[in-house]
Each structure stands twice: as C-alpha cells, then as structure tokens.
C-alpha positions in Angstrom: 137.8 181.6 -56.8 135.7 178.6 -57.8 136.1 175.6 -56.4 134.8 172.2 -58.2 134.5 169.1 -56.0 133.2 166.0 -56.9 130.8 164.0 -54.2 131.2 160.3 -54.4 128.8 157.5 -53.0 129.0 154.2 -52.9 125.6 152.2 -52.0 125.0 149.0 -51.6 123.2 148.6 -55.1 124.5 152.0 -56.6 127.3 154.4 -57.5 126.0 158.2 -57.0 128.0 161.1 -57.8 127.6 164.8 -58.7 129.8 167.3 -59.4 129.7 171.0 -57.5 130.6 174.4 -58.7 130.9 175.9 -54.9 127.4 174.9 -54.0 125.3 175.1 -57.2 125.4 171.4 -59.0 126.5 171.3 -62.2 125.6 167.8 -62.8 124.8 164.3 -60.4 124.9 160.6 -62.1 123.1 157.9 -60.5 125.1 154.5 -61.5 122.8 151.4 -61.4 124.3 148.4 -60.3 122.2 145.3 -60.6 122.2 142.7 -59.2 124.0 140.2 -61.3 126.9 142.7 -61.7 127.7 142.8 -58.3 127.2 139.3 -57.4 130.2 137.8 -59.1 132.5 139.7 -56.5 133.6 138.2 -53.5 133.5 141.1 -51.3 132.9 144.7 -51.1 137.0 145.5 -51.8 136.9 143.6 -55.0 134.5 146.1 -56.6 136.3 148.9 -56.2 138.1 149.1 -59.7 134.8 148.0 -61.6 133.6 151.6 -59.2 136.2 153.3 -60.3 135.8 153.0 -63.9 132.0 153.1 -64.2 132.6 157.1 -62.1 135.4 157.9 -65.0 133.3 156.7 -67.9 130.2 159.0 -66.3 132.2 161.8 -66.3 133.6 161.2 -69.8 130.9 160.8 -71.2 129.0 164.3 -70.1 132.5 165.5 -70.9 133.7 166.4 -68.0 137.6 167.9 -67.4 138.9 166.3 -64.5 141.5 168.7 -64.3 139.0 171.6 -63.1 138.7 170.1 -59.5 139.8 171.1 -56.7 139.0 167.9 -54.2 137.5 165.0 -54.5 134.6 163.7 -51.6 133.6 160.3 -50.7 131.1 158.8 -48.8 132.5 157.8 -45.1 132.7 154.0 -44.1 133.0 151.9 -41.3 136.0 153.0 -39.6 136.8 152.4 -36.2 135.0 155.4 -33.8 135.7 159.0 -35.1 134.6 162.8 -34.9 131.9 163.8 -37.2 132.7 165.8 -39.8 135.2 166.1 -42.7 138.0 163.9 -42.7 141.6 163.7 -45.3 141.8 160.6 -46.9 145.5 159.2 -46.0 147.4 156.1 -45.7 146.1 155.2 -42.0 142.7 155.4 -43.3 143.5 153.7 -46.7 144.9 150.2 -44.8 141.9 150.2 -42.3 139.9 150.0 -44.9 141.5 147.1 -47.2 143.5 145.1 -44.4 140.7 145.6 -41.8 139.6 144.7 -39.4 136.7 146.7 -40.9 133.0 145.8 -41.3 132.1 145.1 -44.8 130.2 148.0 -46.7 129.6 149.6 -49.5 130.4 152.9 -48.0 134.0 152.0 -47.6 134.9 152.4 -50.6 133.9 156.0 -50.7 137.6 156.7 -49.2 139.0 154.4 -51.7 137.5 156.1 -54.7 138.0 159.6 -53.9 141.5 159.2 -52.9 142.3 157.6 -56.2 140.4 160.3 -58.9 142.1 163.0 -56.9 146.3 161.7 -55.9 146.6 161.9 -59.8 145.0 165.6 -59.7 147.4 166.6 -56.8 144.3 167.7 -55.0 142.5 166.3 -52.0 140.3 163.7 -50.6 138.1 163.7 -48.6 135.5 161.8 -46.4 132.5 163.3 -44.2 130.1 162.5 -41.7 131.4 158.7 -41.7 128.9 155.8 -41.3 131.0 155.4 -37.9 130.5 158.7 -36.9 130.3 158.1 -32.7 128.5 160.5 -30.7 126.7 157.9 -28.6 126.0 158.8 -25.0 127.6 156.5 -22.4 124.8 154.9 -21.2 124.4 153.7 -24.9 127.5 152.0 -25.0 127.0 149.5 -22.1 125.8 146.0 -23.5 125.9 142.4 -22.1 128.5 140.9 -23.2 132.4 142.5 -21.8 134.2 141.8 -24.4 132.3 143.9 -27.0 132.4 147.9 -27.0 129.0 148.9 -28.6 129.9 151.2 -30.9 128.0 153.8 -33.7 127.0 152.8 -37.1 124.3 154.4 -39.1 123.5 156.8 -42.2 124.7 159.8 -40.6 125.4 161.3 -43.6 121.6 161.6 -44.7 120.5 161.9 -41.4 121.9 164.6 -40.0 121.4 166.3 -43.3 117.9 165.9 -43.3 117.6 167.1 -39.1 119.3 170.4 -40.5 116.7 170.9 -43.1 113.5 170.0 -41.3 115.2 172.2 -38.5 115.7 175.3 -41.4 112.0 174.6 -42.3 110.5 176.1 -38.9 113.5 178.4 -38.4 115.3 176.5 -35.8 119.1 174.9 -35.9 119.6 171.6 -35.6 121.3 172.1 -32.5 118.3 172.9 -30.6 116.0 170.1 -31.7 115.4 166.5 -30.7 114.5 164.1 -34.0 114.2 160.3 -34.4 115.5 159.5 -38.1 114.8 156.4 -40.1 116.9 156.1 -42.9 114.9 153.4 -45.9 117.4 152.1 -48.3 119.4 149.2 -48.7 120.0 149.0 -45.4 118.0 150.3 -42.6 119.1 152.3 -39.5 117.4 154.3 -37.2 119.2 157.5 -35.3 118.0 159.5 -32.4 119.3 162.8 -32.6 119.5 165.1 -29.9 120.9 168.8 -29.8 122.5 168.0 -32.7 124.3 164.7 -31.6 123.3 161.3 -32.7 123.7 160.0 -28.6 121.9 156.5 -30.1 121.4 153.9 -32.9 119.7 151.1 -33.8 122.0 149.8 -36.6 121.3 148.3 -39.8 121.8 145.1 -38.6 120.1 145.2 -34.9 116.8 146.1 -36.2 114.2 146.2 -38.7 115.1 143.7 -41.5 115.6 145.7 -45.0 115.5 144.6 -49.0 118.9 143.2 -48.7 119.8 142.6 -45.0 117.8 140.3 -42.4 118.0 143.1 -39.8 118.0 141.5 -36.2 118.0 137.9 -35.5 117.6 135.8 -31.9 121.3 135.3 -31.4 121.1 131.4 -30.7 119.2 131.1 -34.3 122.4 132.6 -35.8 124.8 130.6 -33.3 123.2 127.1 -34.0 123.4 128.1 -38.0 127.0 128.9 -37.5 127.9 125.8 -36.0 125.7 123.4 -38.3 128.2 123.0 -40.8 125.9 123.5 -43.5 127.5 127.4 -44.0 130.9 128.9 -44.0 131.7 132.1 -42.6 131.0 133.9 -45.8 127.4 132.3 -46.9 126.4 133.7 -43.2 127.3 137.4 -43.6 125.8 137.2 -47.4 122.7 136.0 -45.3 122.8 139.0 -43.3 123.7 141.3 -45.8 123.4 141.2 -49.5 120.7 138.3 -49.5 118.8 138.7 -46.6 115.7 140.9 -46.2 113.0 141.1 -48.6 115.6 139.5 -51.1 115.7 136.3 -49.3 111.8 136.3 -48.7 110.4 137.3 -51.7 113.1 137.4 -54.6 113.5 140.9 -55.1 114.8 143.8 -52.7 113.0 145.9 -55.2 110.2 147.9 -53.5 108.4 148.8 -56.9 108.5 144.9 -58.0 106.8 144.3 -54.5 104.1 146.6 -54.5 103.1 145.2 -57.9 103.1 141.6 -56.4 101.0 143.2 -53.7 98.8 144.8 -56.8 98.2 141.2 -58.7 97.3 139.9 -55.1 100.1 138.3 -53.8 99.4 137.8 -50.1 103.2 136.3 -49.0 104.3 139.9 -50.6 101.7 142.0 -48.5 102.8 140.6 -45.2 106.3 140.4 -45.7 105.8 144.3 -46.5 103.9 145.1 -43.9 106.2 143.3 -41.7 109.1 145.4 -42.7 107.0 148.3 -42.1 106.1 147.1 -38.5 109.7 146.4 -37.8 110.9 150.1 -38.9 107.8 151.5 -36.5 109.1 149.1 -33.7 112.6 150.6 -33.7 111.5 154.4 -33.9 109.3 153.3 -30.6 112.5 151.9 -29.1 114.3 155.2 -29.6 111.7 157.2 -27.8 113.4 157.5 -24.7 116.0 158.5 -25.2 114.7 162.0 -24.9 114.3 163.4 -21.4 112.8 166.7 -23.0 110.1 165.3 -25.7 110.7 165.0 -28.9 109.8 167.5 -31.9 109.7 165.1 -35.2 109.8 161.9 -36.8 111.9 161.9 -39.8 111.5 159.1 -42.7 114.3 159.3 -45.7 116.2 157.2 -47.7 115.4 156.0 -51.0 111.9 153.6 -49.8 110.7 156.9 -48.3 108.8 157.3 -51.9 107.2 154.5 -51.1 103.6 155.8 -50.3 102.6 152.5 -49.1 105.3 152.0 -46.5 105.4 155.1 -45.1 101.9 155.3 -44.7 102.1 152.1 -42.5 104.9 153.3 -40.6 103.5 156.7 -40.1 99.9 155.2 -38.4 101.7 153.1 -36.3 104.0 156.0 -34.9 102.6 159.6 -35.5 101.2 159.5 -31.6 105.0 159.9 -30.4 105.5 163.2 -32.5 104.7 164.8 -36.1 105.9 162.7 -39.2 108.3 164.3 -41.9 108.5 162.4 -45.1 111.4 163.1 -46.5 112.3 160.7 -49.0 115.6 160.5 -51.2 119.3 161.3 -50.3 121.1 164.6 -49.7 124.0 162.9 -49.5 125.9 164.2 -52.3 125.6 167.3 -51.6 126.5 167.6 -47.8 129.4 166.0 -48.8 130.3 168.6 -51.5 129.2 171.4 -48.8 131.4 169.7 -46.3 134.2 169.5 -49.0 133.9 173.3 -49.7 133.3 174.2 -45.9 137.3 172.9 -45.1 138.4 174.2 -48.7 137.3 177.4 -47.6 139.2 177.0 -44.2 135.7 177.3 -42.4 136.0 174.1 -41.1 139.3 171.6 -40.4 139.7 168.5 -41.9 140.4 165.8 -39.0 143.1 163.5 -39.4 142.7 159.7 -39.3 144.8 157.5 -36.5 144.8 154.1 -35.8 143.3 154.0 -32.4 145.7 152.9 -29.7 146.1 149.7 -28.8 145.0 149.1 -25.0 148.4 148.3 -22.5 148.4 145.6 -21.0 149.0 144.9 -17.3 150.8 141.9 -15.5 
C-alpha cells in the first residue's frame, strides 16, 4: 500500500508544502508571502483562511487529487510543553491554539491547516516535532523570577533533522552525538542537543535579533516602553516580532536586498549585518556548556544559512569550540511526511494532546 501525505508549513513569511508518495516526493510548493499581504492581518489566527486557500489553489493547479491522501502533516506550534514526536490533531489541540493562551506564531497554524484539508477527507492530521517540543534538562528550567516556568521553544523540527543527518554523514546516530544548532530564518533560535535530546534553548526571542524579530532586549528598555503610553500592547509584540530585527533597522528583513546595500557601500547595512552575525556566534558560545563530554559539531541551517557572507562571520568567530557544518535550507517537509508515514505505518504512536492540569490549590 501507498500512502500519500501531504507536509504543511507555515513560516513566518511563507507557506511550504510538498506532497509524499511513502518517502519519495512527488512535488513541494514554496508559497511567497510578502510583506504587504500579510500585514493587513491583525494577528497570526486571521491568516489562516487566506493559508488555506493559497495551499488548495497550489495543489489545483499542479492538478493534484486530494482524494489520494491518506493524512495530512502540519508544522507543530507553540503549545503548552509536550513529547516530541508525532502528535493527532484534535479538539484539545484545536482550542489551545485559537482561544489561547498561546504565543503568537506562524507555526500554529500548521495544526489548523492540516486538520482542515484532511476532516473533509476522513483521514488524519497530524503535527510533529512541535516548536514546543520540551526536553530541557532541570537545571535549564530554573530562572529568576517564581512566577515564570522557563519553558522550550525553538525550531525543533529542522534541528533535530539536520543532527540526524550530520550524524548519518560519519555513521553515527543522533543519539550518541552532542551538537549546538543554529537555526537562520525568520526567526532565530539556537538548540543544544545532547544524546539526542534538546536539554537547552536560547529562544527566538532571548537571543540574537533576526530579519523580523529584535531578539533580546535589557528588560527595563521594554518595561519603560510598555508603560510610556506611546504603544499599546499590540505595537509592542509587532516590535518584537514581525517588525523588529533587520526590518526595523534597515527596511528589509531580506538578506539578498542587504548584501546588495553592503555591495553599493552602505556602511549602516554592513554593521547591522555583522551585528547579527556576532549576536548568533554569542549564543552558540553561551550553549557551550552545556556539554560535560565536549562537543562534536556546530550546525548552521535555516534559510540565511545560504548566505555566504553570514555564515562566514559566524563560523570565524566560533569554529575553535568544534567543526562547523553549513547546512543551509529546511528539511522540514519532509521529516514531517517521514514522521506522518512512521505512525501510518504503526512504527511509531501518535501522542495525544491534553490540556495540562491545572495546579490545586491549597488553603
């Protein structure tokens, strides 16, 4: 038997999907979204049926039969803490994600998406590897302020996808190695990786700063901006994600359009780039030790990991901790199709999705 899935994921400036014949891909579609079209919604949730309809008009127009699949994939969000792996899309899930509370992000609607292609289909859907994904040891967890639980959030998708093939590529598993990933795209996180666990995280928006989102920030800049009354509770987060970054600096959170301003001379351009690159370097350092037994490889992906220029800063600035892999792109679609046909197959179980319990409290 064949199975067909279709992998969904939602970026921040793009809709990628690709459609799977068991593992061989018949066909992947990378949606565009610029700027401008995105900007007239108020929030992530509100895209989701111009998503939806953009994914059914690629797959009508390469003539594609919807009624061939057997599940449908999505890109995991920002969930409350849960296992990695694959995931059923169901009602629990579906409310998280539009009644919150759940951070914003474009991943979220990967549940969303899938879930609606397939419930007409009968078959199901599916997320894996979710952005929330918690594997963090307990000494990671601890920060200082009691009320907040520090919790996982990065690319694990990609990352651990591209741990398992720079694992394959010297004939080890991923299980035995120790890697620091930085994932370049939209956002920017950075994941140490040990034995096959992601046990820390320096999220997308406690680090380097990234073409759309202003990365960290010296808390009381953002608490005296808060309370000047010149911004509202939206025009901050847009400041910290969607029009922060190299956006806000220089205009464009396009790397190309950068490293032609770089090209014609522009100065402002080449230090704002090389900051970002020193920024991404600084967080790989701050990972390092994490890892009591040394650690065998760097790994740089994500879609700015074609960016010669970038790397090559980031890579001079950390190649004395361990060997650099440049890795660039996604894998995403298809360790989510893989993961798809891993449960279909019954070699893996889906988890299902709870509402984590509310804490009792005592008198």
């Amino acid at each position: 038997m064949e199975y067909h899935i279709l992998a969904i994921n939602p970026g921040s400036t793009s809709t990628k999907i690709a459609v799977y014949v068991d593992k061989e891909e018949k066909f992947a579609v990378n949606i565009d979204h610029p700027a401008e079209e995105l900007d007239v919604f108020e929030g992530i949730n509100e895209q989701f049926p111009f998503r939806k309809e953009t994914i059914l008009n690629a797959l009508k127009e390469r003539d594609y039969d919807v009624s061939q699949l057997s599940a449908v994939v999505g890109r995991g969000g920002q969930l409350p803490p849960v296992k990695a792996g694959g995931y059923l899309v169901n009602q629990a899930m579906k409310r998280r994600i539009i009644e919150g509370p759940i951070v914003s992000h474009a991943s979220n609607l990967g549940a969303l998406l899938a879930d609606a292609i397939a419930a007409p289909l009968g078959i199901p859907a599916y997320i894996y590897d979710a952005v929330s994904a918690d594997e963090l040891k307990p000494v990671a967890r601890v920060i200082g302020i009691p009320e907040i639980k520090r919790q996982s959030f990065c690319h694990v998708l990609n990352s651990k996808a591209m741990c398992r093939k720079a694992a394959e590529a010297v004939g080890k598993r991923y299980e035995d190695m120790n890697y620091i990933v930085a994932h370049l795209g939209g956002g920017i996180s950075v994941s140490a990786h040990e034995k096959g666990e992601i046990v820390d995280v320096i999220t997308d928006d406690g680090g380097p700063f990234s073409p759309e989102r202003s990365g960290s920030i010296p808390l009381i800049y953002i608490v005296d901006m808060c309370y000047s009354g010149l911004y509202n509770k939206r025009e901050i987060l847009k400041k910290l994600r969607g029009m922060g970054g190299m956006k806000a600096l220089l205009g464009t959170p396009d790397c190309r359009e950068i490293e032609k301003m770089i090209a014609d001379g522009d100065e402002k351009a080449k230090l704002v780039y090389e900051a970002q690159a020193y920024q991404i370097a600084k967080g790989i350092g701050e990972l390092a030790p994490t890892f009591e037994n040394g650690l065998d490889g760097i790994i740089l992906t994500g879609g700015i990991a074609y960016s010669k220029m970038l790397t090559g800063i980031i890579k001079k600035r950390v190649e004395f901790m361990a060997p650099v892999l440049i890795m660039p792109g996604e894998n995403e679609l298809e360790s989510l199709a893989w993961g798809a046909l891993r449960i279909l197959k019954g070699e893996e179980k889906a988890h299902t999705y709870r509402e984590p319990r509310k804490p009792r409290i005592k008198y």
